[in-house]
Biopython code that builds the backbone (N, CA, C, O; Angstrom):
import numpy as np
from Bio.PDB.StructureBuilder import StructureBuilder

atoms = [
    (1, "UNK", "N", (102.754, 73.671, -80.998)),
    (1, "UNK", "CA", (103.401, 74.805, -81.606)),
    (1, "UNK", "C", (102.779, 76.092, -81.057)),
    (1, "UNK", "O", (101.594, 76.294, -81.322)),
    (2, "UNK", "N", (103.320, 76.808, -80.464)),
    (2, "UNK", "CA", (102.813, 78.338, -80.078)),
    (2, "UNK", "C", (102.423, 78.946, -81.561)),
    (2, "UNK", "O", (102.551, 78.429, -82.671)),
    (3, "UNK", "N", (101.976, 80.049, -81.228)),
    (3, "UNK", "CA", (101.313, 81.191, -82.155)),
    (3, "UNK", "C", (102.262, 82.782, -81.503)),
    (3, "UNK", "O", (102.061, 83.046, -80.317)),
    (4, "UNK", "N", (102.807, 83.319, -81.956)),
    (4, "UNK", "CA", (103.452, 84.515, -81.881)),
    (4, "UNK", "C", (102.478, 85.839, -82.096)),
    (4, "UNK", "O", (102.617, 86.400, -83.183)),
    (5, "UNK", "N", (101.825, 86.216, -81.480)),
    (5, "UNK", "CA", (100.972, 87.614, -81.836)),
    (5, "UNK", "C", (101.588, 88.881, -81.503)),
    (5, "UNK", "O", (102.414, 88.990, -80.597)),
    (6, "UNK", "N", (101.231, 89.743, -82.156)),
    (6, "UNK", "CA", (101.801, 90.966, -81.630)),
    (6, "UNK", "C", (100.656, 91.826, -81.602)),
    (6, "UNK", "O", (99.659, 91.436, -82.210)),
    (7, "UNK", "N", (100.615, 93.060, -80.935)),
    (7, "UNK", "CA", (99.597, 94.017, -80.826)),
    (7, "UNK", "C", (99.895, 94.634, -82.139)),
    (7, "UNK", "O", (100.971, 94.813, -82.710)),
    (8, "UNK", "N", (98.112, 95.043, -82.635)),
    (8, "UNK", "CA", (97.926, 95.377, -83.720)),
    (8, "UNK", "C", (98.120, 97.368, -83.762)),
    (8, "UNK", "O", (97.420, 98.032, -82.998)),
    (9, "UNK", "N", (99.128, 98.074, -84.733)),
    (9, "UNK", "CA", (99.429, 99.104, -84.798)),
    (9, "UNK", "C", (99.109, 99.399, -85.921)),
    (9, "UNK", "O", (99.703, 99.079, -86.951)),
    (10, "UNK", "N", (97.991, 100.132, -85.806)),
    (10, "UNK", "CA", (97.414, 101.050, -87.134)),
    (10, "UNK", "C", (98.254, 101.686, -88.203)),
    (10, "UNK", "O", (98.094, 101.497, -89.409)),
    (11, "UNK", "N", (99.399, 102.655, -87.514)),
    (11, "UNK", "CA", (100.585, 103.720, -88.220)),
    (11, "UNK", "C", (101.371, 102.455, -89.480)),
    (11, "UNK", "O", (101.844, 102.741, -90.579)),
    (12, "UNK", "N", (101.291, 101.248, -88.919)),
    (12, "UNK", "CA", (102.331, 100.080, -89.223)),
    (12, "UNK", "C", (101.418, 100.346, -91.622)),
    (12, "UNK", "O", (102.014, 100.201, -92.689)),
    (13, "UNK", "N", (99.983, 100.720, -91.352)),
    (13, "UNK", "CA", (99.209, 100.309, -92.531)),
    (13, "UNK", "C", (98.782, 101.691, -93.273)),
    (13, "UNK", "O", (98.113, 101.806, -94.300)),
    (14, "UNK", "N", (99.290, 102.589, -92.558)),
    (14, "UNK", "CA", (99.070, 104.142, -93.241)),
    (14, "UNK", "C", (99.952, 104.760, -93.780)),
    (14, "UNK", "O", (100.550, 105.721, -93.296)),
    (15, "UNK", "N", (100.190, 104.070, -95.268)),
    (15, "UNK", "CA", (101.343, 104.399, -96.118)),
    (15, "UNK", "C", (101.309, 105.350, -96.865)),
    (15, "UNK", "O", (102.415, 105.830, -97.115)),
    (16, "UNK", "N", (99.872, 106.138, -97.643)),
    (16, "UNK", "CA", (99.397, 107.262, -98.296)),
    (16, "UNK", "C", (98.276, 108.390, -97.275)),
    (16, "UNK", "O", (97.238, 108.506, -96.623)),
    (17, "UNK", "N", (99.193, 108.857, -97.671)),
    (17, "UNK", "CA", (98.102, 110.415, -97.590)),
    (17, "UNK", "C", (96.787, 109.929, -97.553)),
    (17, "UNK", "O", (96.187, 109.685, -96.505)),
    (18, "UNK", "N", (96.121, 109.719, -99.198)),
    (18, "UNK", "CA", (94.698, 108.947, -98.661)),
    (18, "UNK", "C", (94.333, 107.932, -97.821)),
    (18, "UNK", "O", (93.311, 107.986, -97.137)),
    (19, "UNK", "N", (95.459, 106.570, -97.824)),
    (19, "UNK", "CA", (95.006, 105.856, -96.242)),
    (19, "UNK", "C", (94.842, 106.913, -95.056)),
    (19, "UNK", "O", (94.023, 106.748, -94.152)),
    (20, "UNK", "N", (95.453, 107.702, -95.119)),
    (20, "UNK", "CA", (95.482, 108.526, -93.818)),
    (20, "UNK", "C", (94.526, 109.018, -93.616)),
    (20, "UNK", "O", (93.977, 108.918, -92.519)),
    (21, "UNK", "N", (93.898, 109.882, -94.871)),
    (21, "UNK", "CA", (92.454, 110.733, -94.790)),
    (21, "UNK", "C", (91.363, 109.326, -93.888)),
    (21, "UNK", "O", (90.611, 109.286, -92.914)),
    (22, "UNK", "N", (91.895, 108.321, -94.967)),
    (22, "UNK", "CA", (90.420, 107.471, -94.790)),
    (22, "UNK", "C", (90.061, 106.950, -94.021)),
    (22, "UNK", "O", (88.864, 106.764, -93.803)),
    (23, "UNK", "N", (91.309, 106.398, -93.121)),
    (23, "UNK", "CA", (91.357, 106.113, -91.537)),
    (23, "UNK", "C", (90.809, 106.859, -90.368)),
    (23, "UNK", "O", (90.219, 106.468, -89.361)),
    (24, "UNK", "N", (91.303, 108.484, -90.936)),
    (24, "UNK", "CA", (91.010, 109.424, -89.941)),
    (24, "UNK", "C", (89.307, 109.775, -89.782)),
    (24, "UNK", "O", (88.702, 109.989, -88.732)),
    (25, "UNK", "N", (88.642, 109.752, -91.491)),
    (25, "UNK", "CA", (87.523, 109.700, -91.290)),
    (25, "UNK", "C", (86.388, 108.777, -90.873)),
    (25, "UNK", "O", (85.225, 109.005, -90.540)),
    (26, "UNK", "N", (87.256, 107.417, -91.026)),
    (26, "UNK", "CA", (86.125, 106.395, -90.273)),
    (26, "UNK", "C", (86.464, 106.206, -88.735)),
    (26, "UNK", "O", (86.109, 105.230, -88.074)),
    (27, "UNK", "N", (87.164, 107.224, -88.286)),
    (27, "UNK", "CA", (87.362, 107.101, -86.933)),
    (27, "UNK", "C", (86.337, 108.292, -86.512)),
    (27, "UNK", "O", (85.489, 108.216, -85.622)),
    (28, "UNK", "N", (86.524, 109.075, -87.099)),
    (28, "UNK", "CA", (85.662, 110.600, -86.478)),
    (28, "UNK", "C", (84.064, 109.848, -86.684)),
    (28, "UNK", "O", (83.057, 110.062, -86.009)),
    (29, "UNK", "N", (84.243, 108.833, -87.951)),
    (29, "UNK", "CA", (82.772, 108.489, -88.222)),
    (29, "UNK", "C", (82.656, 107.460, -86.985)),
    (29, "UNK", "O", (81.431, 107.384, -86.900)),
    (30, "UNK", "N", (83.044, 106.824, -86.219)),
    (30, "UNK", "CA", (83.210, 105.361, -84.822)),
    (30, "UNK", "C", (82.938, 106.011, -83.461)),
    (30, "UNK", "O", (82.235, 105.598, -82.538)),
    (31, "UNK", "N", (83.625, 107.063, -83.559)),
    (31, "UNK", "CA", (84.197, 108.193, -82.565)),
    (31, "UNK", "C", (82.905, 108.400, -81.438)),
    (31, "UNK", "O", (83.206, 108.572, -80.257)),
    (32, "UNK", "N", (81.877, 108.382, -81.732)),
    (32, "UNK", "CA", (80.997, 108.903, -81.035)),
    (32, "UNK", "C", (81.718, 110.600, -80.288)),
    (32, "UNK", "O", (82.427, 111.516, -80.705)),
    (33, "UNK", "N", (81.010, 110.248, -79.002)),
    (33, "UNK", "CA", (81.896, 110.993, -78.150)),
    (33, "UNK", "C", (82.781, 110.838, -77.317)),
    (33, "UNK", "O", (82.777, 111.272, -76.165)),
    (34, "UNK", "N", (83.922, 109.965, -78.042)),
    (34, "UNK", "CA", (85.112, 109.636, -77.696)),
    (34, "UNK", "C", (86.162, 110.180, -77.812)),
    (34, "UNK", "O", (87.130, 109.527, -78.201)),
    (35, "UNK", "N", (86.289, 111.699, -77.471)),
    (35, "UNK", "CA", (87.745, 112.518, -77.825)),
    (35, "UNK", "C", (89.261, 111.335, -77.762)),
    (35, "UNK", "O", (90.134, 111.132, -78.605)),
    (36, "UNK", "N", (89.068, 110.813, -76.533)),
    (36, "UNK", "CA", (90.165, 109.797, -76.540)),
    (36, "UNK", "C", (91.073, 109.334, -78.005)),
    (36, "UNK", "O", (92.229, 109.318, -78.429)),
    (37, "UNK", "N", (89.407, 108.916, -78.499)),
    (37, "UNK", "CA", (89.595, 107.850, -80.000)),
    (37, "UNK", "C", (89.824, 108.843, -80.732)),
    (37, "UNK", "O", (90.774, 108.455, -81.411)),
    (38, "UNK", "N", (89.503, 110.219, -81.154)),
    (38, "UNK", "CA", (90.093, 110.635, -82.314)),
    (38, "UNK", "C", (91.570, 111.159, -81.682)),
    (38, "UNK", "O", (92.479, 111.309, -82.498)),
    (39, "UNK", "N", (91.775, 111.373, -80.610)),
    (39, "UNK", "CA", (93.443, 111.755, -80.322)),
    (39, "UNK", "C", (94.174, 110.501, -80.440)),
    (39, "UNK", "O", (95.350, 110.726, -80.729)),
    (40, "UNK", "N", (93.916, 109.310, -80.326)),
    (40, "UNK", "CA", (94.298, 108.045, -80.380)),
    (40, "UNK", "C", (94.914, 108.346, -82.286)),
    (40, "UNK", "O", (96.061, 108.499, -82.706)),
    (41, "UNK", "N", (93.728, 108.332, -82.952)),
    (41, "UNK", "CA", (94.006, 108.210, -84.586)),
    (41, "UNK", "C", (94.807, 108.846, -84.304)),
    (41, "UNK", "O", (95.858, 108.376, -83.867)),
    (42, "UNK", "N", (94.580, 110.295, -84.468)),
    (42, "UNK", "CA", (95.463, 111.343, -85.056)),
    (42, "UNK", "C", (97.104, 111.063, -84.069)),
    (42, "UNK", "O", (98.039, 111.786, -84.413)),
    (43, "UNK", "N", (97.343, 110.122, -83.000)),
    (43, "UNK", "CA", (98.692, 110.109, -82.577)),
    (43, "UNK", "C", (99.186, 108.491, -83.660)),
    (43, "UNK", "O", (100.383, 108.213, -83.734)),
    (44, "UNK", "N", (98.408, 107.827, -84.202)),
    (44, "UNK", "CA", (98.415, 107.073, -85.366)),
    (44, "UNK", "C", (99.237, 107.515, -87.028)),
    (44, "UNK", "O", (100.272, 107.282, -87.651)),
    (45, "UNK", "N", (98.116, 108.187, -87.136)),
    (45, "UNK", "CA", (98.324, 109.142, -88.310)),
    (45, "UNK", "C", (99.911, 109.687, -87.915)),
    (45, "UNK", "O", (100.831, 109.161, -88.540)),
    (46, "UNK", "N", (100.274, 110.831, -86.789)),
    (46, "UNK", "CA", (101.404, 111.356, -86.857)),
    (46, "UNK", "C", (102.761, 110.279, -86.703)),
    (46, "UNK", "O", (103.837, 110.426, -87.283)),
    (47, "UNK", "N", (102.439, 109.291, -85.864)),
    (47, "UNK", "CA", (103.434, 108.116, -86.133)),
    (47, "UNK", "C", (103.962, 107.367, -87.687)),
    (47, "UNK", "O", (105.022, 106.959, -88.161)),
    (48, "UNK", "N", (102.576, 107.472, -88.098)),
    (48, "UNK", "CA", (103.337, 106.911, -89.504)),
    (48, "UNK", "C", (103.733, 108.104, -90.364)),
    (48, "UNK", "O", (104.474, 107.542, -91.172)),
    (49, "UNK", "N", (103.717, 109.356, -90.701)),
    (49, "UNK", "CA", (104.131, 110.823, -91.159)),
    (49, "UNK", "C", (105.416, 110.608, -90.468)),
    (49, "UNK", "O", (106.417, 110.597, -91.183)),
    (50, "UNK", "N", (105.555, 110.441, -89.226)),
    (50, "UNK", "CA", (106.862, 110.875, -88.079)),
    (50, "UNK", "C", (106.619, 111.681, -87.666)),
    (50, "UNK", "O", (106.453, 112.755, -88.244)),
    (51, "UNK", "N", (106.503, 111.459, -86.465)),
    (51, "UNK", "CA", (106.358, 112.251, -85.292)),
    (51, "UNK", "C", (107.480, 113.087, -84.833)),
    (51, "UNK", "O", (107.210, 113.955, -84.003)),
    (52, "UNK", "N", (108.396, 112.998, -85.140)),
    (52, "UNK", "CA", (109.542, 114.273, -85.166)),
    (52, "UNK", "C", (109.504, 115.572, -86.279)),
    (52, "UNK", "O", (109.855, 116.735, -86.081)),
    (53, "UNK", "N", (108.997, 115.003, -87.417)),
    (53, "UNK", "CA", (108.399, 115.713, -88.682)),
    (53, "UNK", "C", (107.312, 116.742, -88.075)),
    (53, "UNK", "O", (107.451, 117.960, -87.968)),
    (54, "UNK", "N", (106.121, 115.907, -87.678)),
    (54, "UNK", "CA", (104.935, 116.608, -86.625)),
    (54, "UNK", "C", (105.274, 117.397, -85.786)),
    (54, "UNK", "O", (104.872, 118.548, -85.617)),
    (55, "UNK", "N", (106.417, 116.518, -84.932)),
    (55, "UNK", "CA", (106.644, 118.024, -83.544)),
    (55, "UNK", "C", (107.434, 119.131, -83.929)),
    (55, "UNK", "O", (107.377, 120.183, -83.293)),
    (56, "UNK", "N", (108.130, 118.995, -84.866)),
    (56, "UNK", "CA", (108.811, 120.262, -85.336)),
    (56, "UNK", "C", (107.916, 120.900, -86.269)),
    (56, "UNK", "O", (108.710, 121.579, -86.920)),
    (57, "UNK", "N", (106.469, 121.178, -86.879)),
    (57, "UNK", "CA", (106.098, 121.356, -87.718)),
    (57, "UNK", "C", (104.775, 122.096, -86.562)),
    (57, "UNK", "O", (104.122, 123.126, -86.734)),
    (58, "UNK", "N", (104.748, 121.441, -85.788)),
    (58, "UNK", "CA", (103.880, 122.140, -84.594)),
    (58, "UNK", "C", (104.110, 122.963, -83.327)),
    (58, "UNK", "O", (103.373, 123.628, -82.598)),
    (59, "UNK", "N", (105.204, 122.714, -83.341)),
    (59, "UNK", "CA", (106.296, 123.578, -82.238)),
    (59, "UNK", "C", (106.176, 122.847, -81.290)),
    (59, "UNK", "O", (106.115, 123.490, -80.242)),
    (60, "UNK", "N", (106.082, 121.260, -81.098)),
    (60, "UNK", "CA", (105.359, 120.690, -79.704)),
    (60, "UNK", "C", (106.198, 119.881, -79.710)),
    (60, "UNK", "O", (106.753, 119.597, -80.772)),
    (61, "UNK", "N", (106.592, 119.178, -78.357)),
    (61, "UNK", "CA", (107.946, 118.499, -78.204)),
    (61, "UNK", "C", (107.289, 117.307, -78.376)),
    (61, "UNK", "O", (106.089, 117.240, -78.109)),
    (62, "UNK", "N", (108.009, 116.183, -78.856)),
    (62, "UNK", "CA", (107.775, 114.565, -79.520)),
    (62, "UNK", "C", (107.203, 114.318, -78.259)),
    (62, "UNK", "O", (106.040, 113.934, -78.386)),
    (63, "UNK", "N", (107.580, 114.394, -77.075)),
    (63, "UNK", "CA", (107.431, 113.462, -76.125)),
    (63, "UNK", "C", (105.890, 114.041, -75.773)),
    (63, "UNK", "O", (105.006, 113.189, -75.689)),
    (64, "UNK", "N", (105.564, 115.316, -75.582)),
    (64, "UNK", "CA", (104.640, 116.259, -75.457)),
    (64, "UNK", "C", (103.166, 115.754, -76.152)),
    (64, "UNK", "O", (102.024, 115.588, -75.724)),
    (65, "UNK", "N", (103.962, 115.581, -77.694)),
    (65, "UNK", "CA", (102.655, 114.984, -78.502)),
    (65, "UNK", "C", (102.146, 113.383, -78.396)),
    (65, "UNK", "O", (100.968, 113.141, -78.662)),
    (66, "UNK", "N", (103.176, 112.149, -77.947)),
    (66, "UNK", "CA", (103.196, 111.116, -77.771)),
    (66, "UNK", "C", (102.041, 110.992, -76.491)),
    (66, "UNK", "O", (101.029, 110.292, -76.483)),
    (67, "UNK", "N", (102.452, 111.740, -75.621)),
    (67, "UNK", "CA", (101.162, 111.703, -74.350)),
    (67, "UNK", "C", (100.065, 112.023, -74.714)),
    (67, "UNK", "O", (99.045, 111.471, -74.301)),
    (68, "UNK", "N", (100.084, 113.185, -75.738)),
    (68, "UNK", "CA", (98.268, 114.451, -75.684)),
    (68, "UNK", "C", (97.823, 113.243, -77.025)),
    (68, "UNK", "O", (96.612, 113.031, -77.097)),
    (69, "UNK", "N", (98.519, 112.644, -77.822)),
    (69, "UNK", "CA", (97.675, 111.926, -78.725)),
    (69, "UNK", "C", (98.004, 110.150, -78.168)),
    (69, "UNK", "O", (98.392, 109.401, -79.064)),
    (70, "UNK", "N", (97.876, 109.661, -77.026)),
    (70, "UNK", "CA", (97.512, 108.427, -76.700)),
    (70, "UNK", "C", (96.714, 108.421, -76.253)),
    (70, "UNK", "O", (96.037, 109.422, -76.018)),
    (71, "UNK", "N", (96.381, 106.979, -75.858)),
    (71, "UNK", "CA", (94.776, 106.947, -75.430)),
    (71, "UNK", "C", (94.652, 107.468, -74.024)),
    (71, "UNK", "O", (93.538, 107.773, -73.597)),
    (72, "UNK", "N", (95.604, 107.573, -73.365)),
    (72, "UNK", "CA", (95.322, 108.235, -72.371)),
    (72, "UNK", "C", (95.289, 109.449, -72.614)),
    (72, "UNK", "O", (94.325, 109.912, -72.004)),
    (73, "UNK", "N", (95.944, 110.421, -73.313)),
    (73, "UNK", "CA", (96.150, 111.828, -73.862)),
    (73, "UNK", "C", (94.624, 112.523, -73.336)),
    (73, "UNK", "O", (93.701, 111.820, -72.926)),
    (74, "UNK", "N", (94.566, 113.814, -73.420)),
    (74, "UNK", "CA", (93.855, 114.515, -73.675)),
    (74, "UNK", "C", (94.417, 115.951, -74.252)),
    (74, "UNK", "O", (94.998, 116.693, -73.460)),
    (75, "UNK", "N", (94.315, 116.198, -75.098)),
    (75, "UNK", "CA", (95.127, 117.314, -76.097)),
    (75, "UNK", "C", (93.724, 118.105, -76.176)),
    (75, "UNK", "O", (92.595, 117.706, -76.460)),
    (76, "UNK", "N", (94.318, 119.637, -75.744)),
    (76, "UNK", "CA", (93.546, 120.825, -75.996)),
    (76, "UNK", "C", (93.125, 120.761, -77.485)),
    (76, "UNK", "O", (93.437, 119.858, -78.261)),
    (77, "UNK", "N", (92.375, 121.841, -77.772)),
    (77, "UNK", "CA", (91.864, 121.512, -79.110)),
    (77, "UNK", "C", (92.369, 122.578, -79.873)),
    (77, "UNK", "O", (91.937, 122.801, -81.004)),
    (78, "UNK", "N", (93.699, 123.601, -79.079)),
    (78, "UNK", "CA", (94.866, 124.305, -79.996)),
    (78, "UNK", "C", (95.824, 123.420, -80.406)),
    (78, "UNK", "O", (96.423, 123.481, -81.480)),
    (79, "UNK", "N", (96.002, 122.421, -79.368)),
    (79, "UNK", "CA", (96.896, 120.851, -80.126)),
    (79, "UNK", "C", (96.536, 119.856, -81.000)),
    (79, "UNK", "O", (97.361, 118.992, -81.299)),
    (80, "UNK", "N", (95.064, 119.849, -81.601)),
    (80, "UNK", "CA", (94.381, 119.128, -82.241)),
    (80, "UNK", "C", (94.428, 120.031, -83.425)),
    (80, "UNK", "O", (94.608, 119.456, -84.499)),
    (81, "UNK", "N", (94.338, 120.971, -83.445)),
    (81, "UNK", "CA", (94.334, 121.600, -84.469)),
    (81, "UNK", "C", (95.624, 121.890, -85.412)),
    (81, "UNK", "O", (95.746, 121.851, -86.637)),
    (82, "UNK", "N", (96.774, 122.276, -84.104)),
    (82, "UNK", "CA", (97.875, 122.343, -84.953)),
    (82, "UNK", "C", (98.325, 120.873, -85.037)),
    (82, "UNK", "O", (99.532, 120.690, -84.881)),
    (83, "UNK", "N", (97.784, 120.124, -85.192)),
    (83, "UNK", "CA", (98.790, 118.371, -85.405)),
    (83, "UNK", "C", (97.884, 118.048, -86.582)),
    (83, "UNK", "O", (98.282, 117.293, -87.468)),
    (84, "UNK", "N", (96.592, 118.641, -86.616)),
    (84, "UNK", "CA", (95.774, 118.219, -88.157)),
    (84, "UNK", "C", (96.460, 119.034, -88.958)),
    (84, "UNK", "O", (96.662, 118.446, -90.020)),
    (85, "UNK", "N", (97.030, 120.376, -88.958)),
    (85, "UNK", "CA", (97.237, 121.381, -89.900)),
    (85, "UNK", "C", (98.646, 120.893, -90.212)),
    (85, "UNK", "O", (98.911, 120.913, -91.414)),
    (86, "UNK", "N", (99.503, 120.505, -89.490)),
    (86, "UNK", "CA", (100.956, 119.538, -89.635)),
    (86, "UNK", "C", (100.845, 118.381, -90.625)),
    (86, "UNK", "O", (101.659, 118.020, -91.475)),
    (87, "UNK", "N", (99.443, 117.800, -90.263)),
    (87, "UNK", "CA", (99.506, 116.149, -90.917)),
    (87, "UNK", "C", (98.799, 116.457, -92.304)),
    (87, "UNK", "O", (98.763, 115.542, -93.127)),
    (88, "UNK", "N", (98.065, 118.056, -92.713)),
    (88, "UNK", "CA", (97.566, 118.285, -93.635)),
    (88, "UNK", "C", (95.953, 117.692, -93.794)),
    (88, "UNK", "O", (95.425, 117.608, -94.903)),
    (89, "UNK", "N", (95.528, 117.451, -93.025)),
    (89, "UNK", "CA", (94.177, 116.842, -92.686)),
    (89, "UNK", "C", (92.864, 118.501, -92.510)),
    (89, "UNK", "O", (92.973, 119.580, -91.928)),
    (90, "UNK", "N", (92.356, 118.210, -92.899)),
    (90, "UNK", "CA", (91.229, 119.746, -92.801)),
    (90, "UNK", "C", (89.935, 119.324, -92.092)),
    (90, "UNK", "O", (89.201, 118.584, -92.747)),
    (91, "UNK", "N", (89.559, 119.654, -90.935)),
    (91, "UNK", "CA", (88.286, 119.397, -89.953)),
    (91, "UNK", "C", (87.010, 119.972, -91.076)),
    (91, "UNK", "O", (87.352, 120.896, -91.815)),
    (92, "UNK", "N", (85.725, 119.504, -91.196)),
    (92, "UNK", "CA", (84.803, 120.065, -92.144)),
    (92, "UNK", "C", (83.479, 119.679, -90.970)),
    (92, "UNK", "O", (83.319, 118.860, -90.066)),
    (93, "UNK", "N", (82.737, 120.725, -91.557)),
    (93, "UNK", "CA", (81.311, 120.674, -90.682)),
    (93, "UNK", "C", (80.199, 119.929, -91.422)),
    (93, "UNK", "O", (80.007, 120.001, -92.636)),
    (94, "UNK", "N", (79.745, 119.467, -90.866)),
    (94, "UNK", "CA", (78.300, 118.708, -92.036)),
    (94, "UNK", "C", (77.347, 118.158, -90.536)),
    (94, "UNK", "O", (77.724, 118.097, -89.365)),
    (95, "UNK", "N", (75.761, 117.754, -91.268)),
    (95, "UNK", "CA", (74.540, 117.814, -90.620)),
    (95, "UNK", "C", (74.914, 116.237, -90.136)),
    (95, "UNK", "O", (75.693, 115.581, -90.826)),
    (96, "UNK", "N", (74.410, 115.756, -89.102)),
    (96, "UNK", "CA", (74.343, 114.597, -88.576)),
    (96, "UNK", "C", (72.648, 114.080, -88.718)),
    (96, "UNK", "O", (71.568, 114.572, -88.390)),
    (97, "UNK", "N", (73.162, 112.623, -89.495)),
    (97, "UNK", "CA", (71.352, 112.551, -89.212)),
    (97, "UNK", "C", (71.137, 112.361, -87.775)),
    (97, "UNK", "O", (71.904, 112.449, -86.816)),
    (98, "UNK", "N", (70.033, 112.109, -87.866)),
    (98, "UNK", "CA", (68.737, 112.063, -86.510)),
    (98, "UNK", "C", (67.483, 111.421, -87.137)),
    (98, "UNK", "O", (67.314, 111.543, -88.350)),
    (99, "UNK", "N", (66.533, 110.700, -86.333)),
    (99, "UNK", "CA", (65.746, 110.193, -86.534)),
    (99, "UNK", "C", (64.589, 111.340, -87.129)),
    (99, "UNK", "O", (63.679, 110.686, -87.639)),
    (100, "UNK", "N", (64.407, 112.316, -87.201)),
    (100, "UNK", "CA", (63.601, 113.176, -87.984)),
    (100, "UNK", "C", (64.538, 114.048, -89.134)),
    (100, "UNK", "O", (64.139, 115.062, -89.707)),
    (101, "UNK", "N", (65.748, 113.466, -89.310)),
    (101, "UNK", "CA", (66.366, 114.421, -90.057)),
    (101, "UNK", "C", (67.444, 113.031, -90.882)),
    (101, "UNK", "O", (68.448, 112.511, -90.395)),
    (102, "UNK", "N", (67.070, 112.859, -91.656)),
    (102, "UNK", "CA", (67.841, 111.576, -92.847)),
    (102, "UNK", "C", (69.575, 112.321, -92.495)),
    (102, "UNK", "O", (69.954, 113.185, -91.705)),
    (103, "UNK", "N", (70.287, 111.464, -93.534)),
    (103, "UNK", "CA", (71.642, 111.888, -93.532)),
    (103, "UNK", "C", (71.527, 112.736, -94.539)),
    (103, "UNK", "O", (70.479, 112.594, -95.170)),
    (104, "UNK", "N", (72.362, 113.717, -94.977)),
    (104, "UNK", "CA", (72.745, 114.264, -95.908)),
    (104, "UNK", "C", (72.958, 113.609, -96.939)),
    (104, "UNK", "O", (73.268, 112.432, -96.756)),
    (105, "UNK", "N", (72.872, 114.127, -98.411)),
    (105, "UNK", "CA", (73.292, 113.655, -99.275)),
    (105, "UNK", "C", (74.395, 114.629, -100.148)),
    (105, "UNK", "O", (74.192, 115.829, -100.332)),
    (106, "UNK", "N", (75.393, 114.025, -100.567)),
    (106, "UNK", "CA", (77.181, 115.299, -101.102)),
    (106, "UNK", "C", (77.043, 114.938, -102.271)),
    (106, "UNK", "O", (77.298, 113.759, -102.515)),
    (107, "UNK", "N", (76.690, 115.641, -103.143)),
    (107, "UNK", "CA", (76.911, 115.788, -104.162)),
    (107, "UNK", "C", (75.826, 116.446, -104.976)),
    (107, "UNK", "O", (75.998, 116.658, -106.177)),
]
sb = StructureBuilder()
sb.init_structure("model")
sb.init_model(0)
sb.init_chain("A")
sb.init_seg("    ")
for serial, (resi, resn, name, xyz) in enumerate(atoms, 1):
    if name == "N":
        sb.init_residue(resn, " ", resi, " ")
    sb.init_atom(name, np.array(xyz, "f"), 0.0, 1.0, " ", f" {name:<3s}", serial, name[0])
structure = sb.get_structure()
């Protein structure tokens, strides 16, 4: 008997707003320095929102955003910005630990 697999698509499991946040943040948290990988999410994220929703909401043509957020993409970071501000997502600054410097603690 064969086995039928299909490639696994993230957008297919990001049905809320908060899946979305939470995805997006354990990617920025994976991410290292992988711009790739967070343009990867965030062309994730705008697939399951709709990406026609996104490109009209960013002034950027579907096909435009489909390239700058795949993994091949590389999207300026005026296109990163307006596709977070579209998807409603907010970039925040915080301390990174380091071996002489613990993580932060929020709250």
């Amino acid at each position: 008997m064969k086995i039928k697999l299909r490639e696994w698509d993230s957008a297919e499991y990001l049905k809320t707003d908060q899946d979305m946040i939470m995805y997006f943040d354990a990617c920025m948290a994976e991410a290292g320095d992988d711009a790739a990988f967070i343009a990867k999410a965030l062309g994730n994220i705008a697939r399951a929102k709709g990406i026609a929703q996104v490109a009209r909401e960013t002034g950027l043509g579907r096909e435009s955003l489909y390239k700058a957020l795949s993994e091949d993409g590389n999207p300026s970071f005026a296109t990163i910005l307006k596709v977070t501000r579209a998807l409603g997502i907010s970039l925040h600054a915080g301390l990174l630990a380091s071996p002489s410097r613990p993580a932060p603690t929020i709250g």
